[in-house]
Structure formats: C-alpha cells, structure tokens
N, C-alpha and C positions, 0 to 999 in steps of 0.2 A: 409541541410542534410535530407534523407529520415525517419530518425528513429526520428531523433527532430519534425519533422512534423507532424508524425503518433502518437506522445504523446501528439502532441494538439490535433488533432482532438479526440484524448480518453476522453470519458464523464465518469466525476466522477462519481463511484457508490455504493462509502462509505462518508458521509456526517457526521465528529464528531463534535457532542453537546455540549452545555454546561457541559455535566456530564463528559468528557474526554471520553479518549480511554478506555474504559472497557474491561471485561472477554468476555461480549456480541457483543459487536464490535471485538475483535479478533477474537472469531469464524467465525464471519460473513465475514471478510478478509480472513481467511483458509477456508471458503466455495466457495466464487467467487474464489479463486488462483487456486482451483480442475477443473475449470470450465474453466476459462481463463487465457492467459501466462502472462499479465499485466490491472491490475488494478490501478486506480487514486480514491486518498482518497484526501476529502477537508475538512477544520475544521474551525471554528469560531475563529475571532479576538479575544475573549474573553477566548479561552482555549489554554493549556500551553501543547504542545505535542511534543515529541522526536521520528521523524523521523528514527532514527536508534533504538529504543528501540521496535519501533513497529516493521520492518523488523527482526529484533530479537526475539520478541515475536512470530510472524508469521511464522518464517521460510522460510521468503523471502528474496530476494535480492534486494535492496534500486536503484532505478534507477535514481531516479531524486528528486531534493526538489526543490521548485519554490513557492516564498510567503506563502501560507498557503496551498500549495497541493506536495502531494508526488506521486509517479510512486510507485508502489510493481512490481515483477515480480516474476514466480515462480521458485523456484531454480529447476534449470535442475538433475535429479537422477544421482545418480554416484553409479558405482558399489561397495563400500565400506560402509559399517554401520556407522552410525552416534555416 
C-alpha cells in the first residue's frame, strides 16, 4: 500500500526523552502539525508514553503506532466549532 510506504520513508522529527512527553514537546508537535499534514514522533525504551493521550493533547488524529513511534496527522477543519 502507498500510504504504508510513504509513513516509512517519514523521518521522525519529534524525538521524546527521558523527561516524557511534556508541555514543551506538545507545543512543539502543534508547531510542526501547522506546518505539516503528518509527523512521526520516536521515544526512548525507557519512557512510558500514551499514544492516544498525545494525539489528544495535540489535537491530532493518531495514524499509526509501530514499537516506540507514532504517525500524528493534522485533523482536517470542519466547518462547525469545536
């Protein structure tokens, strides 16, 4: 499939630390999602992180989880207020 393909070759460009997912790493996910339709975040064997709690946090839509990387995408606007 072409869209499986096109999420591998997407180079992660959120990398979470040891410190988890912070305030500081959310914005920085709501910066790149203004900029780009999909973003891949990678995180450390040693940190405890919820995939759907960050797409939550972000106001993204969860594309993919695969070992310790997730897909973000930006949710498409809809003409109705949140």
């Amino acid at each position: 499939m072409d869209n499986d393909r096109s999420m591998q070759d997407l180079k992660p460009t959120i990398w979470i630390g040891k410190s988890g997912c912070t305030d500081t790493m959310i914005d920085e996910i709501k910066a790149q999602l203004k900029k780009r339709t999909l973003i891949k975040v990678k995180w450390l064997h040693n940190t405890d992180i919820d995939p759907e709690a960050i797409a939550h946090r972000t106001g993204a839509d969860l594309v993919a989880v695969r070992g310790r990387t997730l897909v973000l995408a930006r949710r498409k606007k809809t003409g109705r207020s949140p």
